[in-house]
Structure formats: structure tokens, C-alpha cells
C-alpha positions in Angstrom: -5.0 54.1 0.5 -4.7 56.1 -2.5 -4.2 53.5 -4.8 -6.6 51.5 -6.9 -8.3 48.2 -4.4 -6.2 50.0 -2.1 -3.1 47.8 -2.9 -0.1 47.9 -1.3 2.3 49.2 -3.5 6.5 48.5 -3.6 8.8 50.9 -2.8 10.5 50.3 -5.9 8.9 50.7 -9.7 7.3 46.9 -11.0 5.1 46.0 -13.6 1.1 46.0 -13.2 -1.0 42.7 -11.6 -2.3 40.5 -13.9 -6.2 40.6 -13.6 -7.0 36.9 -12.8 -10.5 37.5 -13.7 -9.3 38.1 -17.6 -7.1 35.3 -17.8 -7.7 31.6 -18.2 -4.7 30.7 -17.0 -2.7 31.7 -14.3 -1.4 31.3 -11.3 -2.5 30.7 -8.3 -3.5 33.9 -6.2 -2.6 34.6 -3.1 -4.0 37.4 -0.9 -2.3 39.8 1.8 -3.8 41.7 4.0 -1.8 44.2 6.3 -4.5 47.2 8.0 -1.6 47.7 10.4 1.7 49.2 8.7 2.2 52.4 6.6 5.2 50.7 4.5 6.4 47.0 3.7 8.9 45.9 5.8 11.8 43.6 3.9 9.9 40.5 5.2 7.1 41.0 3.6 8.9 41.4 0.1 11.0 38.7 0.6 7.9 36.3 1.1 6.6 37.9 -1.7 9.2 37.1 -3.7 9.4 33.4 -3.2 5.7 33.4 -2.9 5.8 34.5 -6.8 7.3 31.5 -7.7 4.2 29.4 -7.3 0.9 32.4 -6.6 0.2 35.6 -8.1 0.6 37.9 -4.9 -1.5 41.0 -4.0 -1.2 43.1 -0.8 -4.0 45.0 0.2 -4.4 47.4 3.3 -7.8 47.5 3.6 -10.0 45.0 4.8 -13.5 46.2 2.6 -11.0 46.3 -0.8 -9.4 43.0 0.0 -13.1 41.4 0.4 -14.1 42.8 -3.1 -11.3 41.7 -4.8 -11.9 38.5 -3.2 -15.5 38.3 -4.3 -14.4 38.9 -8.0 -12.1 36.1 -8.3 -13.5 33.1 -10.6 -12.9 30.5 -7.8 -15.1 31.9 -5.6 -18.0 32.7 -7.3 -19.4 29.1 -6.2 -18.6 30.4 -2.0 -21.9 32.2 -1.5 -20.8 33.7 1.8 -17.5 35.6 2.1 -18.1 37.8 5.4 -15.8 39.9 6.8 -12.8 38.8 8.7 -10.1 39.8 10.8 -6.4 39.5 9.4 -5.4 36.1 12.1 -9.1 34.6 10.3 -7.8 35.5 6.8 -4.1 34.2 7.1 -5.6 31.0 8.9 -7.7 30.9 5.7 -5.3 30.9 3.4 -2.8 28.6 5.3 -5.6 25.9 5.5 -5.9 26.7 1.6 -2.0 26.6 0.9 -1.7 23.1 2.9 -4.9 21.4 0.7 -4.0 22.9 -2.4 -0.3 20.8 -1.7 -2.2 18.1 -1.1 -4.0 17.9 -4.1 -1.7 19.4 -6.6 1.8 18.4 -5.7 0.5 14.5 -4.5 -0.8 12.2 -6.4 -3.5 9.2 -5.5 -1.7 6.1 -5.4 -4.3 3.4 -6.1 -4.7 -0.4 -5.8 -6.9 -2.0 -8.3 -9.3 -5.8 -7.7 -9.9 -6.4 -11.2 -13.1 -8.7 -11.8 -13.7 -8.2 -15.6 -12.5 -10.9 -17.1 -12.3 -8.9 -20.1 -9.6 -6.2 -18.9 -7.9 -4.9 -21.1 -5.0 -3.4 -18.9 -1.2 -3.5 -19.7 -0.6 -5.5 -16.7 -1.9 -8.8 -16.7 -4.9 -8.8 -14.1 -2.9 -11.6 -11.8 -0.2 -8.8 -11.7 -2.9 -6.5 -10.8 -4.5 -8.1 -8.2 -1.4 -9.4 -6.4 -0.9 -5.7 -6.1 -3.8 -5.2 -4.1 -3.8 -8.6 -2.1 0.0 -7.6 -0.7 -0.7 -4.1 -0.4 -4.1 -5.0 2.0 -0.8 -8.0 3.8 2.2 -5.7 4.1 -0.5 -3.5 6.0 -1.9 -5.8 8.3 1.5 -7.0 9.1 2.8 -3.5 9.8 -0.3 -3.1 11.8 0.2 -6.2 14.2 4.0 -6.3 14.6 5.9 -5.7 18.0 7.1 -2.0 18.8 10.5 -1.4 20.1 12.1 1.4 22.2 13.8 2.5 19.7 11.5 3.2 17.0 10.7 6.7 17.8 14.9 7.6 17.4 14.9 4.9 14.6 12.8 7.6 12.9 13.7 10.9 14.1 17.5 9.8 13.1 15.9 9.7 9.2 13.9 12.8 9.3 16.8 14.5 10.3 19.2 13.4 7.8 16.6 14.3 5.3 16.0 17.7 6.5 19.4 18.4 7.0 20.2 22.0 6.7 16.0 22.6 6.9 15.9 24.7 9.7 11.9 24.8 10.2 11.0 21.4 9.5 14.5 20.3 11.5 12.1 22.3 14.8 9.2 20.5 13.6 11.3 17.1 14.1 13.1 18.3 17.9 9.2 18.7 18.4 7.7 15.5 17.6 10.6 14.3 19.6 10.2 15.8 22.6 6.2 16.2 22.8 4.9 13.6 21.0 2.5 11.3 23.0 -0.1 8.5 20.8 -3.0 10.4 21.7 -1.6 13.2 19.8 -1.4 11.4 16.5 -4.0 12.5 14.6 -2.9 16.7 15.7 0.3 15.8 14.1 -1.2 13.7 11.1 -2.8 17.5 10.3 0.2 19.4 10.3 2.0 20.3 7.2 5.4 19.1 8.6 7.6 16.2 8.1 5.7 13.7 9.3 3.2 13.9 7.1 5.5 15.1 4.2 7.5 11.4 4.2 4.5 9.4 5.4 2.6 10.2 2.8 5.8 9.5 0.1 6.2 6.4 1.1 3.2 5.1 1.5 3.2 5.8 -2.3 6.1 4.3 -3.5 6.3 1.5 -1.4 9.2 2.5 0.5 9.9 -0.5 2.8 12.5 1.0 5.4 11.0 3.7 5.7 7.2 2.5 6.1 9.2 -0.2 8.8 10.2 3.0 11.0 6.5 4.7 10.6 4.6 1.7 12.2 4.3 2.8 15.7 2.8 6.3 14.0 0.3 3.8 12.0 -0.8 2.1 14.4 -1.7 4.7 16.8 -3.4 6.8 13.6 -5.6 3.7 13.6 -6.2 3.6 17.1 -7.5 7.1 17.2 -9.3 6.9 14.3 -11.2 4.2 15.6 -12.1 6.0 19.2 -13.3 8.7 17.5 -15.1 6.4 14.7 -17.8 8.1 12.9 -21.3 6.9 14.2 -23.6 7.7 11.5 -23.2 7.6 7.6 -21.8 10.0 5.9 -21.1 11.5 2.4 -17.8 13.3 1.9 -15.4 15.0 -0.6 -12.2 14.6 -2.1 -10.7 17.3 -4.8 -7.8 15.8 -7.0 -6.1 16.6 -9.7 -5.7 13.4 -11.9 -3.8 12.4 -15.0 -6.3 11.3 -18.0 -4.3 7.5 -18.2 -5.4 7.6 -14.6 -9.1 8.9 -14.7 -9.4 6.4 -18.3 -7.8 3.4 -15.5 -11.0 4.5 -12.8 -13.6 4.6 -15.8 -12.0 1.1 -16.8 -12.6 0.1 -13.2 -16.1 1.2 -12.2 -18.0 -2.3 -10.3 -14.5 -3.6 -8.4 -13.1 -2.7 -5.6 -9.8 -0.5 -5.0 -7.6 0.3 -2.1 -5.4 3.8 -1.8 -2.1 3.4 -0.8 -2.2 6.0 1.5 -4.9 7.6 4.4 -7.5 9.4 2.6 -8.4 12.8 3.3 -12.0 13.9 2.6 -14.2 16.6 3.6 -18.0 17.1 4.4 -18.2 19.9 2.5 -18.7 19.9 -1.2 -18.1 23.0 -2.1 -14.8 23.5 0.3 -13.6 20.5 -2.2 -14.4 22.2 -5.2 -13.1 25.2 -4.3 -9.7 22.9 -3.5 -9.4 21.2 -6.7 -10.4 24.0 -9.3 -7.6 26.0 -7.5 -5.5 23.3 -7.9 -6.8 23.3 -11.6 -5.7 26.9 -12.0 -2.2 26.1 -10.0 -1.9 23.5 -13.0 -1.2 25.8 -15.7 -3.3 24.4 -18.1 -1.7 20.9 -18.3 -3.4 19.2 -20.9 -3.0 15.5 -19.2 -4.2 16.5 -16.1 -7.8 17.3 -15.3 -9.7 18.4 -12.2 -11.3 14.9 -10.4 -14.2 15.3 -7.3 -14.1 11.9 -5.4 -17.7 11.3 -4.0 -17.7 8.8 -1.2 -20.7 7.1 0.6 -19.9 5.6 3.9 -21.7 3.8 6.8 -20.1 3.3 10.2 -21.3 -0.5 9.7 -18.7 -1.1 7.3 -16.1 0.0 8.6 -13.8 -2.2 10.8 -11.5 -1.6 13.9 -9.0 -2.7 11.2 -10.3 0.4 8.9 -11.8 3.3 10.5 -13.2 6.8 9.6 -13.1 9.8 11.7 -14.2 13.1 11.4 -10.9 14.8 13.0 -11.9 18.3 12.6 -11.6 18.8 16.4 -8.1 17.6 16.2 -6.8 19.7 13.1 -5.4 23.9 13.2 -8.4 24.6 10.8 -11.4 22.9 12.2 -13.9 25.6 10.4 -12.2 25.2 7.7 -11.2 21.6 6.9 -14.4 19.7 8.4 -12.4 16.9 7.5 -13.1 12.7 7.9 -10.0 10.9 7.4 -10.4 7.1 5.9 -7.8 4.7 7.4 -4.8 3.6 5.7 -5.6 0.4 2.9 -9.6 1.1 3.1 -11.0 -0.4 0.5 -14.1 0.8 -1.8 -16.6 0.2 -4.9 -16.3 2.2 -7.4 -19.9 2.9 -9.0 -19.7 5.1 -11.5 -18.3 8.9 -13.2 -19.8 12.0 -14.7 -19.2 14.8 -15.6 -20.4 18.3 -14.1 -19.2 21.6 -14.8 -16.0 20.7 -16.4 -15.2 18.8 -13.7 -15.6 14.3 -13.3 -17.1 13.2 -10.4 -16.0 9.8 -9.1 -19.1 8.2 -7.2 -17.9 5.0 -4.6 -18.9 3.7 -1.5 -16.5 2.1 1.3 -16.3 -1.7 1.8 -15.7 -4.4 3.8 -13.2 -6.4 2.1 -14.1 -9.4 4.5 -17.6 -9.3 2.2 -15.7 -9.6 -1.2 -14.3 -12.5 -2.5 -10.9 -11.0 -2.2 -11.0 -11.2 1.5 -10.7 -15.1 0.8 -7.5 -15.2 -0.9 -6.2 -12.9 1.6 -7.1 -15.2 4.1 -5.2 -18.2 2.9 -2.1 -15.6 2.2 -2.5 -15.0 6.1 -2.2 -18.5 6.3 1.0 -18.9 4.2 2.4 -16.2 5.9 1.5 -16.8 9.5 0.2 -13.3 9.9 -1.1 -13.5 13.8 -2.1 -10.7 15.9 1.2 -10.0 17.3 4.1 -10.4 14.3 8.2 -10.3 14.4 10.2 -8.5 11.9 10.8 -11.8 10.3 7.3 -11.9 9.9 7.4 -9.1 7.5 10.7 -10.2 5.6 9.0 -13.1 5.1 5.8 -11.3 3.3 8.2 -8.9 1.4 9.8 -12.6 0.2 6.8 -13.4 -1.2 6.2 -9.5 -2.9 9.6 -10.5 -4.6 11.2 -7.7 -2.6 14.3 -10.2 -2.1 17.2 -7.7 -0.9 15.4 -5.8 1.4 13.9 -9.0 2.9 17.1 -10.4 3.4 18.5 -7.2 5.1 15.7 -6.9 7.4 16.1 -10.7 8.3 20.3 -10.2 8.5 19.3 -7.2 11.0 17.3 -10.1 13.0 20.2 -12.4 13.7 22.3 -9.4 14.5 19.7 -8.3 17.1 19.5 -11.7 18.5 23.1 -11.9 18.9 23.2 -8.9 21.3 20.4 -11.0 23.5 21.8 -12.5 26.1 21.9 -16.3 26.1 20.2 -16.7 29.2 17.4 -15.2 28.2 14.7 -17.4 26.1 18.0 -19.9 24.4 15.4 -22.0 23.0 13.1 -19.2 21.7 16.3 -17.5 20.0 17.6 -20.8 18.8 14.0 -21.4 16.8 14.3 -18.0 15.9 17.6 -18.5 14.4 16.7 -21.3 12.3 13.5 -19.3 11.1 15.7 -17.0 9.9 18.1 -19.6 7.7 15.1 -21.3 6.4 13.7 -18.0 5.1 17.1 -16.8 3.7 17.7 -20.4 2.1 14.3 -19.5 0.3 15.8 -16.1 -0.5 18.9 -17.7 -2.2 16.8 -20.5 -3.6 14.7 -18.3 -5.7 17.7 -16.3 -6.6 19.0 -19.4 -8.3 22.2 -19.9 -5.7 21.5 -23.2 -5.1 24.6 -24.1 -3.2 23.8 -20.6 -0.6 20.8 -22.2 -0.3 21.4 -25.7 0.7 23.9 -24.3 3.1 21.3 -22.4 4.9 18.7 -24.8 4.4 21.1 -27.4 5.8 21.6 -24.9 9.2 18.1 -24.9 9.7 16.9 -28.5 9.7 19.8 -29.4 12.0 18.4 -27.1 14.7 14.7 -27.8 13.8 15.4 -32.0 14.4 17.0 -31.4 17.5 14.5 -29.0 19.5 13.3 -30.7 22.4 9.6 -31.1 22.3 8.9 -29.1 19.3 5.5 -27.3 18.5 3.5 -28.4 15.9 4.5 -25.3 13.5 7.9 -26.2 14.6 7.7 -29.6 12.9 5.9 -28.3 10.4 8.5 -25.9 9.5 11.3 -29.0 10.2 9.2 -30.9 6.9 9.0 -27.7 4.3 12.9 -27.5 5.0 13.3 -30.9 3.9 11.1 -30.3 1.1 13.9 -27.6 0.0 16.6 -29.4 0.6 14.4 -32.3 -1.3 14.1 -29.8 -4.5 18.1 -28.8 -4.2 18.8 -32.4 -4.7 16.6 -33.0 -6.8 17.7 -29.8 -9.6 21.6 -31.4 -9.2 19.8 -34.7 -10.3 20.8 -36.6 -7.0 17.3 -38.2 -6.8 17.7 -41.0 -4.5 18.5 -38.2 -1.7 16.2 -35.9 -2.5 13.6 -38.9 -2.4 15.1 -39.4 1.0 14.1 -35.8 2.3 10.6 -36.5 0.4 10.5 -39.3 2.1 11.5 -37.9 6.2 9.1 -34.8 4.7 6.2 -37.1 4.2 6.5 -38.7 7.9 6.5 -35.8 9.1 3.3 -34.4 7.6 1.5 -37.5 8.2 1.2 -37.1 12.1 -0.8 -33.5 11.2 -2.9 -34.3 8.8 -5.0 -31.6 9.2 -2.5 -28.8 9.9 -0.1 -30.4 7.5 -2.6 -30.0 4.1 -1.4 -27.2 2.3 2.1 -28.5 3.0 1.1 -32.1 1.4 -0.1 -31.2 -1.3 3.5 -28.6 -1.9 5.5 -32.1 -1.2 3.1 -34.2 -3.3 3.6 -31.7 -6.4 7.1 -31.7 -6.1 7.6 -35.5 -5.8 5.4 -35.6 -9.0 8.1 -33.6 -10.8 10.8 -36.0 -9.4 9.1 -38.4 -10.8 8.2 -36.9 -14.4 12.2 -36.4 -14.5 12.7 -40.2 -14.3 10.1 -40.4 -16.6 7.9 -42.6 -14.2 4.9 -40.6 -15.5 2.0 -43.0 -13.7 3.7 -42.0 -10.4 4.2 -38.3 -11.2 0.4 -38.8 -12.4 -0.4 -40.4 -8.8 1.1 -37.5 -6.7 0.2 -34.9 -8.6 -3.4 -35.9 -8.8 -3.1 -36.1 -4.6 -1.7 -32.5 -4.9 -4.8 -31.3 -7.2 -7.1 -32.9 -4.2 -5.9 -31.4 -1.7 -5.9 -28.4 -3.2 -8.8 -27.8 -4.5 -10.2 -28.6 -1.2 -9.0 -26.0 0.8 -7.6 -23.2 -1.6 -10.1 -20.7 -3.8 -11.1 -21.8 -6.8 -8.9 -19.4 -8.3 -5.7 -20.0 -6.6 -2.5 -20.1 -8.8 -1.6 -23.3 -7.2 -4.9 -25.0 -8.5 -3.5 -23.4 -12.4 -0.2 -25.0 -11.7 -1.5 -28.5 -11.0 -3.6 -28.4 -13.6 -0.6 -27.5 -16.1 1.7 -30.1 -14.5 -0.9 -33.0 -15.4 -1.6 -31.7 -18.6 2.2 -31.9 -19.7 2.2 -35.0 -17.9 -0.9 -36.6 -20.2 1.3 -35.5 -22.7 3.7 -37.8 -21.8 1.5 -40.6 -21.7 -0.4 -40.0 -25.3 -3.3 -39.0 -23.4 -4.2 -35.7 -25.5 -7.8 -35.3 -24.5 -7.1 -34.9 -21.0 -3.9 -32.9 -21.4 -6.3 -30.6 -23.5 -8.6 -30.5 -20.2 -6.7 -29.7 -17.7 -4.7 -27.4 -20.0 -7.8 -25.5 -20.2 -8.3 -25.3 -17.1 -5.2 -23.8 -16.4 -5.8 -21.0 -18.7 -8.9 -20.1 -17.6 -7.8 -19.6 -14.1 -4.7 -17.9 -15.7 -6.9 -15.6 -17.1 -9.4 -14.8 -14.1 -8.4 -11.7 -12.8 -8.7 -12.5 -9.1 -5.9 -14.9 -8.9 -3.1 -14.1 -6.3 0.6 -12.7 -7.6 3.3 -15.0 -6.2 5.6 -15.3 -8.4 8.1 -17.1 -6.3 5.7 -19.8 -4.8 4.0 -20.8 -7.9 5.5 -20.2 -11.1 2.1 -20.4 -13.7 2.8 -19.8 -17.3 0.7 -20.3 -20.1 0.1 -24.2 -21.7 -0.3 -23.8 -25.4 -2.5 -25.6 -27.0 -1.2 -26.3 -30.2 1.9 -27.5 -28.4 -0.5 -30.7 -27.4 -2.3 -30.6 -30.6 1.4 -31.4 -32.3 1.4 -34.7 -30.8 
């Protein structure tokens, strides 16, 4: 013990420890303890050495000298109580430490903004950012409510082990989920630093489809347990983060909407644990100059919260209960940011969770539900068919490819009709995938496919006639682009019968077939008729759709060019207007596919 803090000392010559009290920057420290051996084995040094890489290691042998050193480091000058503890307690310690500080240093907060300032001044256009957010709060809902199949769980262990290939521990850590894992057991595993929570976590950030596809069954069952074990009194929690400045300036930019994270969202009850997280992870930073240390300070109340979106204290489920006293915040759960300070060198983000079904956003997701036919129970054309409308158009179409080749392995005994419907679901979805790619000829041949089996099911459905008239519709528009307009007036025509004997179901597509017949008609320069129908569209529409809806903009730019036409400048000045000031609202849906809104100039009408 002879030397100084009674250090552990190599058995070969190296240069002194940097005192971390003296220096501003540094790494971060790490701590060893070993009362039990008279030399370092190999081992040790080896961990050492890779340790070095990322901490500032010291080896002590004595458990009084390790303490002191302890109490003398700068990041712990705020923990008022540092007792005593045995070397399993201090490795458990710093393991709990070394999986946060990964979490807050080497991730990053992947974040959904609802604009509602009119007056944003963001480099995305606020459409842009609130589609974001609308599909984000979709994609999950979908993922939430579609069918599980028996091969899911290899589906995903196949992934994890081509990713981990040559990985021996996490490779154990993937035989292990295999073999043991059981949906009760979710939120255990969700704790671990393994895999699972490693690739999760990625692709929950960067959107990655195939991968987020494979992880549903793990989602959903994270959700289920978190509601069981919902929290039943309000509480206020914690989240360290290190945070860019473009990103902290985005939140200050922000504060009175509403945001969504990307990902679950791991807080803790205890202030101080998550200061002493994030100014650790301030240290680990090296002094970045773009990065800065952020405190997220969350206010929530078990009456918000939905069986959709739970919170959970899941301290009893995690390796470090004493340590962690951790609440995790479902997946997509949305909340109002209120304000930021700053204490101690250090910005506090103040929010509370929402209920998105109170905000006005919850509307507009609603009638994307609607478009989308996002039920309780959804297919995996389902979700092609909302990654379609995110303008993710090859990995829609491969996801709806891997449908047909899954329903050609069924046998035909089994549900003909049901896989017939299915079939054509699938050609009138990739006809809209080739459509919007401009193939126009791809298109009309699947388009073509799929109205032959949708007019010859016997006794269809009502959504199966409706589906029959938005396929004529497209073939309708085909026609129409090549300039044969008497037979795409024919399809109109069949599509309008159709409608006719729903008229309440059948609205929304109406007023689609009403809009499109008035551009027929403005290219044969029949402008009172393309008037007519668009004005039947513009009814219809703003009947049953927000006030906001991009659909509402685009009827409202259709008539304006249309009074153009007809020397009626006052009113092409209105409804141009109009169409600019829901263009510029910032809680308008992104669909660029569906409804293609673009800015109406007004000194283009003032030039006539």
C-alpha cells in the first residue's frame, strides 16, 4: 500500500495520472478497485488498456483511498453521500454509470417537431415539418397494430447475427434472447446494454424501415408492459443529454408546440443521478465547442397518458434498480415544450407529456388514419401503403412484392377470395407506386390487373367497391395525361356510379374524382365545367377535412388558375390567397404524392 492513494501500480515504468481535479478537460475517469490481489494479473492491464481509449483509469487497493479519491473528483461534489461499499456495489456502480454515460454521449435525441408559429423561421418549410411528425406518430401506430408472424423472432435474430458477426459477446447475448426470451421479459432486456437495445435504438433514429418492420413484436410487447406497470400518480423526472447548439437553438425556437422523440425515452426520478450523467458526459466530450450539456425536465400525470403511450417506472425490472430509478416514456409520446434556462452552466429544458388526442394535430392524424385504413389489426400492405404516402417508394414496393410472394406459398384452398382481394390490393397500390414515379404505362398495367379482379368479386364489401372506383379514377388520370379524354371520361364516368350508391362512405373519394374531372375539363378548355366540379370538390372538402388540409390549398389554387381563365381576376386573387395562407400554416399535412400544393403567385394573375 506503499504508494500514494494507495494505487495500484504496473509492473512496468509509465508516466504519472493526470490529476482530474486540475484539469478542465479530460477524460472520463474510471475507478478500480481490487482489496483482493497482491499483483495485476494480464487481465486487468489489458482492460486497462482499451479502457484508456475512452477513461482515465486508476487502480486502487484500498477501499478508504479509493472513497477519497472519489470524493475529490469535480463530478461528485454535487453527490452528498458517498458511503462505503463493497467492490460487487462499486463495479455495479460504475457499470450502471458506463451504460448511461453511452446513452447520453454516444446517442443522440432524435426529435419530431408540431410547428404552430406561423412565423417559423426554420430551413424546412413547416408543412415539411409537420408531415414529419404526423407520419412519425402513423408509421407507429401501424407498427403497433399489425399481425405477428412465427417467424419474426428468427426474422430478427438472422439480422442481429449478421451484424455481430465475429462479436463474440453480443453474438451470446443474441443465442440468449433466442432461447429465453418470453414478452413478459421485455422491459429486463430493454435495460440491458446488448444488441437489442443497441439496433433498436438506431433505427428508431434513422428511420430504418426493415429493420423497425422486424422489431415490432419487441414494440409492442415494450408497450404492453409499460402499460401494466403504468405509473399511478404524477411524477417529475430527468433526462441528461448532451446536445448540439443548432439543436438546443431548434428547442428554444420551439418552446409552446408539441414534439415527439423518435425513440423510448429514458428518464430518471432523480435529479441529481441526471446531472451527475450528463456533466460526465460533458467531461467525456472533450470540450466540444458545439455540444453543450442539456437536463430535460419532464412533468407527467398518469391521466395523460394512454394505453397507446405509457410510462413506467421500471426500476424493478433493470440490473441497477438503486441506481437507475428509471421511468421509461413509450415510444412516439408526445410533449409541450414550456420553456429553458439556464443553471449552473448547464440548460434546463422544462415540458410536460401530452395527449396528442387533445391537440389539434390529433385531427389531421385522424383523417390520415382514414386515408390509410389504419384499423386495430393491420397487414403488411397496410404499412407499404403508409410508407407510399412517406414517399418511401422502393421499400414500399419491396415490402408489397414480399406480400404477393407470401401469398403465393398459401395454399389455394385456403381463403381464394380473401387472397384474390389481397392480390389486387397489392396491384392497385403498386400501380400508385409506378404512377407517382412517372411510369405511366407500369402503371396502367397494374392498375388494369386490379380493376379486373375488383369488378368481378362476388358480392363485394363496401371498401371493396370503394377501392374498385379510386382504381378507375387512376386509370381515369392515365388516360387522361396520354390525352385520350373520351376514355378516361368513361372511367370518370363508371367511377362516379360507383361512388353514388355510398354517398356517405364515398365523400372523400368524390371530391378526389370531382377534382380530377375538373382538370379534364380545364384541358379541353371547358372552364364553366372544370369550375362546376371543382367547386363540388372544394364542398366536399371543406366539410369533412381540417381547415388546414393540403387538399383544401389545392382546390383553392385549381379555381384560382381556373378564374384566370375566365377573366375573373378578383376571385382568382381570393382563392389564391387562400391557398397561400394555408400553404403557409404550419400544421398542414406532408403528402407530397397525394396532393401536389405549390405556391400561386400573385403577380402571375395581376399580369392579366
Amino acid at each position: 500500500m506503499g504508494n500514494r492513494h494507495g494505487r495500484r501500480q504496473r509492473q512496468e515504468p509509465q508516466a504519472g495520472l493526470v490529476d482530474l481535479a486540475e484539469k478542465t478537460v479530460s477524460p472520463l475517469p474510471l475507478i478500480w478497485l481490487d482489496v483482493s490481489l497482491d499483483s495485476i494479473p494480464s487481465e486487468t492491464l489489458t482492460v486497462q488498456e482499451e479502457f484508456q481509449l475512452t477513461f482515465t483509469v486508476t487502480l486502487f487497493d484500498d477501499e478508504l483511498d479509493c472513497e477519497g479519491f472519489i470524493r475529490d473528483l469535480p463530478l461528485t461534489k454535487k453527490i452528498t453521500k458517498v458511503k462505503r461499499v463493497q467492490l460487487d456495489q462499486l463495479l455495479r456502480r460504475v457499470k450502471a454509470f458506463q451504460a448511461r454515460w453511452y446513452r447520453n454521449v454516444t446517442e443522440s435525441l432524435s426529435i419530431n417537431y408540431f410547428k404552430q408559429d406561423k412565423n417559423t423561421s426554420e430551413d424546412r418549410s413547416s408543412t415539411d415539418i409537420n408531415g414529419s411528425f404526423l407520419f412519425s406518430q402513423l408509421l407507429i401506430n401501424t407498427l403497433l397494430h399489425m399481425n405477428s408472424l412465427s417467424t419474426d423472432m428468427n426474422e430478427l435474430v438472422d439480422v442481429c447475427t449478421r451484424e455481430y458477426a465475429g462479436n463474440a459477446s453480443q453474438l451470446k447475448q443474441v443465442e440468449l434472447f433466442y432461447n429465453n426470451y418470453t414478452p413478459d421479459e421485455c422491459l429486463r432486456w430493454y435495460t440491458k446494454q446488448t444488441f437489442l437495445y443497441i439496433l433498436l435504438n438506431k433505427s428508431l433514429r434513422v428511420q430504418n424501415i426493415e429493420l423497425l418492420f422486424l422489431y415490432r413484436f419487441f414494440i409492442r410487447d415494450t408497450q404492453r408492459e409499460l402499460a401494466k406497470n403504468q405509473c399511478k400518480s404524477p411524477v417529475k423526472v430527468y433526462r441528461g443529454q448532451m446536445m448540439s447548439l443548432r439543436e438546443l437553438d431548434r428547442l428554444r425556437k420551439s418552446i409552446g408546440d408539441i414534439i415527439s422523440m423518435n425513440s423510448f425515452l429514458s428518464t430518471s426520478l432523480d435529479r441529481q443521478l441526471a446531472e451527475f450523467y450528463v456533466e460526465g458526459a460533458a467531461i467525456g466530450s472533450h470540450g466540444e465547442l458545439d455540444s453543450v450539456p442539456v437536463l430535460f425536465e419532464i412533468d407527467a400525470h398518469p391521466s395523460v397518458a394512454s394505453t397507446e403511450k405509457p410510462f413506467a417506472n421500471i426500476s424493478q425490472f433493470s440490473e441497477f434498480a438503486e441506481e437507475e430509478q428509471e421511468v421509461l416514456f413509450m415510444l412516439g409520446s408526445v410533449y409541450r415544450l414550456n420553456g429553458i434556462r439556464e443553471e449552473n452552466r448547464m440548460y434546463v429544458v422544462s415540458m410536460n407529456l401530452c395527449n396528442i388526442g387533445e391537440h389539434e394535430s390529433n385531427r389531421l392524424l385522424d383523417v390520415m388514419k382514414h386515408d390509410y385504413n389504419i384499423r386495430t389489426s393491420n397487414s403488411l400492405r397496410t404499412y407499404a401503403c403508409v410508407l407510399v404516402g412517406m414517399g418511401k417508394l422502393d421499400i414500399a414496393e419491396m415490402f408489397l412484392r414480399r406480400v404477393l410472394r407470401e401469398l403465393s406459398l398459401l395454399s389455394v384452398s385456403t381463403g381464394q377470395q380473401e387472397q384474390t382481394i389481397e392480390h389486387a390490393s397489392c396491384a392497385f397500390s403498386l400501380g400508385q407506386i409506378a404512377w407517382y414515379k412517372g411510369q405511366h404505362d407500369s402503371a396502367l398495367d397494374h392498375f388494369r390487373r386490379a380493376h379486373q379482379t375488383f369488378i368481378t368479386i362476388p358480392s363485394p364489401t363496401t371498401a371493396e367497391m370503394l377501392r374498385c372506383g379510386a382504381t378507375e379514377i387512376f386509370l381515369a388520370n392515365i388516360y387522361r395525361d396520354k390525352k385520350n379524354f373520351r376514355q378516361a371520361l368513361i372511367y370518370y364516368t363508371n367511377a362516379l356510379s360507383t361512388f353514388k350508391r355510398y354517398p356517405l362512405e364515398a365523400q372523400m373519394h368524390l371530391a378526389d374524382l370531382y377534382s380530377n374531372m375538373g382538370v379534364l375539363y380545364r384541358l379541353r378548355k371547358q372552364y364553366d365545367q372544370a369550375q362546376n366540379f371543382n367547386e363540388k370538390a372544394m364542398a366536399i372538402r371543406t366539410t369533412c377535412l381540417p381547415p388546414t388540409h393540403p387538399d383544401i390549398a389545392s382546390s383553392h389554387r385549381t379555381l384560382a388558375e381556373v378564374h384566370v381563365e375566365l377573366n375573373e381576376f378578383n376571385k382568382a386573387l381570393e382563392h389564391g390567397d387562400a391557398s397561400m395562407l394555408i400553404e403557409n400554416t404550419p400544421n398542414t399535412i406532408l403528402d407530397q404524392y397525394r396532393c401536389h400544393v405549390t405556391p400561386l403567385r400573385k403577380d402571375l394573375i395581376l399580369k392579366f
